[in-house]
C-alpha positions in Angstrom: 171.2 130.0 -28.2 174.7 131.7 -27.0 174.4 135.8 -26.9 176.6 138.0 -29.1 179.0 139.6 -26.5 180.0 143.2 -27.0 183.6 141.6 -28.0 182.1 139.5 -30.3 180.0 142.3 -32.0 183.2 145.0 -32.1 185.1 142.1 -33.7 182.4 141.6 -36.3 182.2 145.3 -37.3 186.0 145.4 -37.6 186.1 142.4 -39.7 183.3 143.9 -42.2 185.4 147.1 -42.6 188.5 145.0 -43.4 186.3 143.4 -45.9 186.9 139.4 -44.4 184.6 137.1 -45.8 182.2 134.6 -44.6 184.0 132.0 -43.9 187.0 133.9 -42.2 184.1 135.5 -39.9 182.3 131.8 -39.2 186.5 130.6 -38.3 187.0 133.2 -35.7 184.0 133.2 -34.2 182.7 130.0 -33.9 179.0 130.3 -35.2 177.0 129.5 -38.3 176.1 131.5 -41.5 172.8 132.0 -40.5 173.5 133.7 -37.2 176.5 135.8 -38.3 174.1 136.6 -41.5 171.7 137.8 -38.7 173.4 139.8 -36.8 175.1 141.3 -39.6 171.7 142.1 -40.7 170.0 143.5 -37.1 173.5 145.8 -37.1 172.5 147.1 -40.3 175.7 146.4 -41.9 176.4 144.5 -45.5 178.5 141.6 -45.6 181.3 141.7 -48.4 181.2 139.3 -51.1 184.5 138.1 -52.0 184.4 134.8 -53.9 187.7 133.1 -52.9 190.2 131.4 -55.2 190.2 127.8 -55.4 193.1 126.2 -53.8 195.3 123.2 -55.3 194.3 121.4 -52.6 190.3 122.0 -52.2 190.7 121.1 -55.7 192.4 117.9 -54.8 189.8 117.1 -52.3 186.6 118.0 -54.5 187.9 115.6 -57.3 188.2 112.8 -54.3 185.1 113.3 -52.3 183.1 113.9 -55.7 184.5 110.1 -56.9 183.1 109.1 -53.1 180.2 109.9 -54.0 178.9 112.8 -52.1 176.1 114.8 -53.5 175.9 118.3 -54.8 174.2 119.4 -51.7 176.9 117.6 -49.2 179.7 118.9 -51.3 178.5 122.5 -50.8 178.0 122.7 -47.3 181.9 120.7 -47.1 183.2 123.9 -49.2 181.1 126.4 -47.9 180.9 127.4 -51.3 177.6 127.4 -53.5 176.2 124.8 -55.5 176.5 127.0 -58.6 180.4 127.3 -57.7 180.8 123.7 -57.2 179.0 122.7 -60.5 181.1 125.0 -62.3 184.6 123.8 -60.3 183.7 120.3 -61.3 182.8 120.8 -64.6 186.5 122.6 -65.1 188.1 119.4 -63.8 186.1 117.2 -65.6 184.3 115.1 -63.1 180.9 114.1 -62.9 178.9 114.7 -59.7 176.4 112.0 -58.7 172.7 113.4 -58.9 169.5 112.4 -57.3 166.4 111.1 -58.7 167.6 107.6 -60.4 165.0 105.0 -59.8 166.8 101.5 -58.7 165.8 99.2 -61.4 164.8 95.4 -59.9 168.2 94.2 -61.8 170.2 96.7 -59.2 168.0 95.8 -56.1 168.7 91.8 -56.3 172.4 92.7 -56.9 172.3 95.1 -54.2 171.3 92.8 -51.9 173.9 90.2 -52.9 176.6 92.6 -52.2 175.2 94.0 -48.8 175.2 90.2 -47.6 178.6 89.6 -49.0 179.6 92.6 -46.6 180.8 95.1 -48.7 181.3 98.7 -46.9 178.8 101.8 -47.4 182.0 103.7 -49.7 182.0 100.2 -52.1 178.5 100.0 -52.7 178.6 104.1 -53.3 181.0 103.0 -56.2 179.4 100.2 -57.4 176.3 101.2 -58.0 177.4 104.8 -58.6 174.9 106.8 -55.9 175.1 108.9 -52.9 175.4 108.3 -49.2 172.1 108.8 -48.6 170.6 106.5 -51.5 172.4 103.9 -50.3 171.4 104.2 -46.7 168.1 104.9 -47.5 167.9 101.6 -49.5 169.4 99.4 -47.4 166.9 100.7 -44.1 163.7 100.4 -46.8 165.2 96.7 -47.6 165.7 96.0 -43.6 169.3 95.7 -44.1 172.4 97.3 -42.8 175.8 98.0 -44.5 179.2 97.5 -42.9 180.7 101.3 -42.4 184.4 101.9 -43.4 185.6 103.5 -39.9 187.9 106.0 -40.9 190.8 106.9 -37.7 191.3 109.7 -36.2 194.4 111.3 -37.0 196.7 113.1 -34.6 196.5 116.1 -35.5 192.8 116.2 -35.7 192.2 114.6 -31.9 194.5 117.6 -30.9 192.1 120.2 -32.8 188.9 118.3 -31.5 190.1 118.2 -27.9 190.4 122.3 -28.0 187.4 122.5 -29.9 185.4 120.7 -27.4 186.8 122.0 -24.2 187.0 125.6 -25.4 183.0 125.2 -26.5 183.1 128.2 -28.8 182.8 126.4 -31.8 179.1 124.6 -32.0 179.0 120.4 -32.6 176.9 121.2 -35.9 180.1 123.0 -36.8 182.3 120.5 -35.6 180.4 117.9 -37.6 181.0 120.2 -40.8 184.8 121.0 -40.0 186.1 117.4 -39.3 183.5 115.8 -42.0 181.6 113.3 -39.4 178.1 113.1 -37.6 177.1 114.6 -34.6 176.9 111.6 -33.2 180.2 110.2 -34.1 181.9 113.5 -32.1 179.8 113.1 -29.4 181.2 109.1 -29.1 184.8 110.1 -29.7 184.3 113.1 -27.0 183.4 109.9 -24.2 186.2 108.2 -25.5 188.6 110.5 -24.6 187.1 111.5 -21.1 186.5 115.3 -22.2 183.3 115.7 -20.1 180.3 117.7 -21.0 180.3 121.1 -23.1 180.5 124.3 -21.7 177.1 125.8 -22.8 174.6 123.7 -24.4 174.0 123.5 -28.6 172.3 119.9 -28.9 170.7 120.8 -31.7 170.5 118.1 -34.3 170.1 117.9 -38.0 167.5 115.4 -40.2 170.7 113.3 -41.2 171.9 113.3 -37.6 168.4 111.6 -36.8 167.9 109.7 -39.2 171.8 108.4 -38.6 171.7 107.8 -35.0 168.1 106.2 -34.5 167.8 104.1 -38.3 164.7 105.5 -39.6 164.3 107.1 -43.5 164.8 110.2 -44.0 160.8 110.4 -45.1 160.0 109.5 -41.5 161.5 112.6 -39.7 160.2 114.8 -42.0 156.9 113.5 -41.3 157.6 114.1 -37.6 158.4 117.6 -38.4 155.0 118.3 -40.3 152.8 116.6 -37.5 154.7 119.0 -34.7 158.1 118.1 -34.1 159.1 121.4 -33.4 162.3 122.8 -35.3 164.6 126.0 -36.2 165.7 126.6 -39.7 169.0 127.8 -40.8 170.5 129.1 -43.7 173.7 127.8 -45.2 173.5 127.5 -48.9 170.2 125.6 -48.3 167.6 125.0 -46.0 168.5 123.1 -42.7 166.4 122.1 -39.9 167.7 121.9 -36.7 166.0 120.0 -33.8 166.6 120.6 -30.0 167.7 116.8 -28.3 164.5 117.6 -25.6 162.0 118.6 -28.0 163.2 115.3 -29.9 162.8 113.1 -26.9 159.8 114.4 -25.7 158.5 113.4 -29.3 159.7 110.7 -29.4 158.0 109.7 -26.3 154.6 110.3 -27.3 155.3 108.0 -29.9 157.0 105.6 -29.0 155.5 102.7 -32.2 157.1 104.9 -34.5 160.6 103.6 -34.0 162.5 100.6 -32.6 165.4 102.1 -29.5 167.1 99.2 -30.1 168.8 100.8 -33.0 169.0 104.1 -31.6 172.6 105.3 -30.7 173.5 105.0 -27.2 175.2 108.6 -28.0 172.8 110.6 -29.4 171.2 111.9 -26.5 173.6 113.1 -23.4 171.3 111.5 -20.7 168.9 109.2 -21.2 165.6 108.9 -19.7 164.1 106.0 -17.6 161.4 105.6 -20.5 163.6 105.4 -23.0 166.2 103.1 -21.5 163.1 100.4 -20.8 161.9 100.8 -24.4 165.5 100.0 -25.5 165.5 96.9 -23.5 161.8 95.7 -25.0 162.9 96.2 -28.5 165.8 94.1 -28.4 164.1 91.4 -27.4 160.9 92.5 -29.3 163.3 92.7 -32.6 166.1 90.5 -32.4 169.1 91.6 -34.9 168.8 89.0 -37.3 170.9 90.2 -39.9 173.4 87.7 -39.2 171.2 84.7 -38.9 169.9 83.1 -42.1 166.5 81.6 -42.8 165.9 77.8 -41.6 164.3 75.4 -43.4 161.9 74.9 -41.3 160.8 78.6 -41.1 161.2 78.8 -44.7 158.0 76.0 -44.8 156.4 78.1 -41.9 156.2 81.6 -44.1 155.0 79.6 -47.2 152.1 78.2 -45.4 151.1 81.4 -44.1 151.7 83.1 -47.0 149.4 80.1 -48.4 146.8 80.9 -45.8 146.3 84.4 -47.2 147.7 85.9 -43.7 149.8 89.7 -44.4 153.0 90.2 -44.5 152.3 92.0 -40.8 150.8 88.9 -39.3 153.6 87.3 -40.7 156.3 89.3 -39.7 154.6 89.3 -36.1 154.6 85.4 -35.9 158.5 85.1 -37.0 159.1 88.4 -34.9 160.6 89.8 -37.9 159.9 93.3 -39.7 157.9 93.3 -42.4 160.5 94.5 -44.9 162.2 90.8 -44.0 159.3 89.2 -44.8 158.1 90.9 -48.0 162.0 90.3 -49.1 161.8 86.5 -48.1 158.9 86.0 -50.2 160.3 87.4 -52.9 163.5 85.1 -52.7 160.6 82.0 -52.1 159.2 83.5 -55.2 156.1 83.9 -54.0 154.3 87.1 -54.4 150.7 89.0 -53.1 150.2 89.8 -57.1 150.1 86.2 -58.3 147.5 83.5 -56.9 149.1 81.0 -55.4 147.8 77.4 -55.9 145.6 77.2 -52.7 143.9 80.5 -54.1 143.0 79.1 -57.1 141.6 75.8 -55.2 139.2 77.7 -53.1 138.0 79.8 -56.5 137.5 76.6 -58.8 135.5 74.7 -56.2 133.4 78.0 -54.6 133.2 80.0 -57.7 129.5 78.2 -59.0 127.6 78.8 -55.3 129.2 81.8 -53.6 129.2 85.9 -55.5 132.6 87.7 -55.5 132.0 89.6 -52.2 131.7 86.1 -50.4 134.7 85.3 -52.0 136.6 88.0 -50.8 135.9 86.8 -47.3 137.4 83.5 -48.0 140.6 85.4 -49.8 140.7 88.2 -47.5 143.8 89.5 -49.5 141.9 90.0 -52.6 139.5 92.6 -53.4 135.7 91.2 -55.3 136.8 93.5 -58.5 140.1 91.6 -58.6 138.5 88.1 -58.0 136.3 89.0 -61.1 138.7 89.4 -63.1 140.9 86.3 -62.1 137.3 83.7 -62.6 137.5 85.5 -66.1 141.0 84.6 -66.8 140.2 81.2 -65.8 136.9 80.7 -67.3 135.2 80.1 -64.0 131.1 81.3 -63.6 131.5 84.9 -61.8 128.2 85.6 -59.8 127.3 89.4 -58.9 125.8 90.3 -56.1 126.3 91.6 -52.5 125.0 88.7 -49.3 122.8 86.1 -50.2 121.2 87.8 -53.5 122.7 86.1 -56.9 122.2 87.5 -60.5 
């Protein structure tokens, strides 16, 4: 955490007398709401609140970003502004803001995945099927897919604002992120690209969508990580934002190590990376093969469909074809074969056992099946159902 200087603490005074605003404070300084808010507030002084007039050109820019699809949340933090002012912008321009909370019917799912293997990019399918970043992403990681990412150039002009940024390290990378409108990750990548070296003073703090960016994993998943210790910092800007240290995140990560695969984990999230880490990388690509690109064979088509056959999970499964099991629960649903329906070989063992053995011994042999639900399916099929737990019959 950088120290407020006694410059830094005249200017801010000053600045509150000339009654500047949030946003001009957050420019000249180079720090967040939260911790100008703070300081403001330890000072004992009151910030002015001056709401700003909407320029021809933020205007310009909502009306695009809104038709890319961003959310109200993202949109907000973009403006600085507050979601109230936003809804209210937008609903004077006549545009509709995407919201959250739309279920994805089965009809949308099976198109989904047609056009994520036809290879259309993460702002196509945002306009397609009219949702946010973030649903998308989060689909496509719960599906075991990935989407092709529309890289968008740097321009000029910006690379000669990003190279002061970064040498001059006033201004944090979480601001960076906001002011330029890309990941942490992504300025981190272009900062190696263009030989700028390390930062002056250290701010790797990282946000939930940072993580779950950089290392694939849903968005669920970190805050899960945060609620069994991952330890954190919140800040204030419009809404609540957690911000993670990149050592309290490795050393995490490192004590759990099943949770995620570091072969998908960006080779730029983390300045230096451990010896651990790198060897885990290594394992995981050939533990996980990226088989994206690869379709199914025939032949391993016949092997899932006898397994499936066999009554062995998705997990064994996935484990024999050293695939996830989100690929295998997909593949069977493109074999149309699903864990609700019995399958043929099911229905073999219940027709020529169900006279002799109860339901409890018959959930041994169908170890996918529970003795309530093979009761009920020897009903259906008119088949003697025998009651009883070990060798006692009624």
């Amino acid at each position: 955490m950088r120290r407020w200087s006694a410059e830094d603490t005249a200017y801010l005074k000053e600045a509150l007398q000339q009654g500047k605003t949030m946003p001009d404070l957050v420019d000249h300084l180079g720090r967040t709401d939260s911790a100008i808010r703070k300081r403001i507030s330890d000072l004992g002084l009151v910030l002015n609140h001056v709401i700003p007039e909407w320029t021809p050109w933020e205007e310009e820019r909502l009306k695009a970003l809104v038709g890319f699809g961003l959310s109200i949340g993202d949109l907000a933090n973009t403006f600085r502004r507050t979601k109230t002012a936003i809804n209210q912008k937008c609903s004077t321009l006549q545009v509709t803001i995407l919201r959250k909370g739309r279920r994805w019917t089965e009809e949308e799912t099976a198109y989904f995945k047609q056009r994520v293997k036809a290879g259309d990019d993460l702002a196509t399918l945002m306009r397609t099927f009219q949702r946010t970043e973030n649903a998308v992403v989060i689909k496509c990681q719960r599906l075991g897919m990935q989407i092709q990412r529309e890289k968008r150039l740097w321009l000029p002009e910006e690379r000669e604002a990003f190279q002061e940024d970064w040498k001059g390290g006033i201004i944090s990378v979480p601001y960076m992120a906001t002011k330029y409108h890309r990941s942490q990750g992504a300025l981190r990548r272009y900062a190696v690209t263009l030989h700028l070296g390390p930062r002056p003073y250290n701010d790797a703090f990282l946000s939930v969508p940072d993580i779950v960016l950089e290392l694939q994993v849903a968005k669920d998943t970190v805050y899960g990580w945060l609620k069994r210790g991952l330890p954190y910092q919140k800040g204030h800007s419009g809404k609540v934002l957690y911000l993670i240290d990149q050592y309290d995140l490795l050393s995490f990560l490192e004590t759990h190590q099943k949770e995620f695969n570091a072969s998908k984990l960006s080779p730029w999230l983390f300045e230096t990376e451990p010896d651990w880490l790198i060897q885990k990388r290594q394992k995981d690509a050939l533990f996980f093969p990226d088989r994206n690109k690869r379709e199914y064979t025939n032949e391993e088509d016949k092997q899932i469909m006898l397994w499936f056959q066999k009554g062995e999970s998705d997990a064994e499964i996935a484990k024999r074809m050293r695939r996830t099991e989100i690929a295998i629960a997909n593949r069977l649903e493109e074999l149309s074969l699903s864990r609700k329906l019995y399958n043929p070989y099911e229905i073999e063992i219940l027709q020529k056992n169900s006279a002799t053995l109860t339901i409890y011994e018959l959930a041994k042999l169908l170890p996918l099946r529970t003795p309530l639900g093979i009761k009920r399916k020897l009903y259906e099929l008119g088949l003697p159902c025998k009651q009883g737990k070990g060798d006692h019959h009624v």
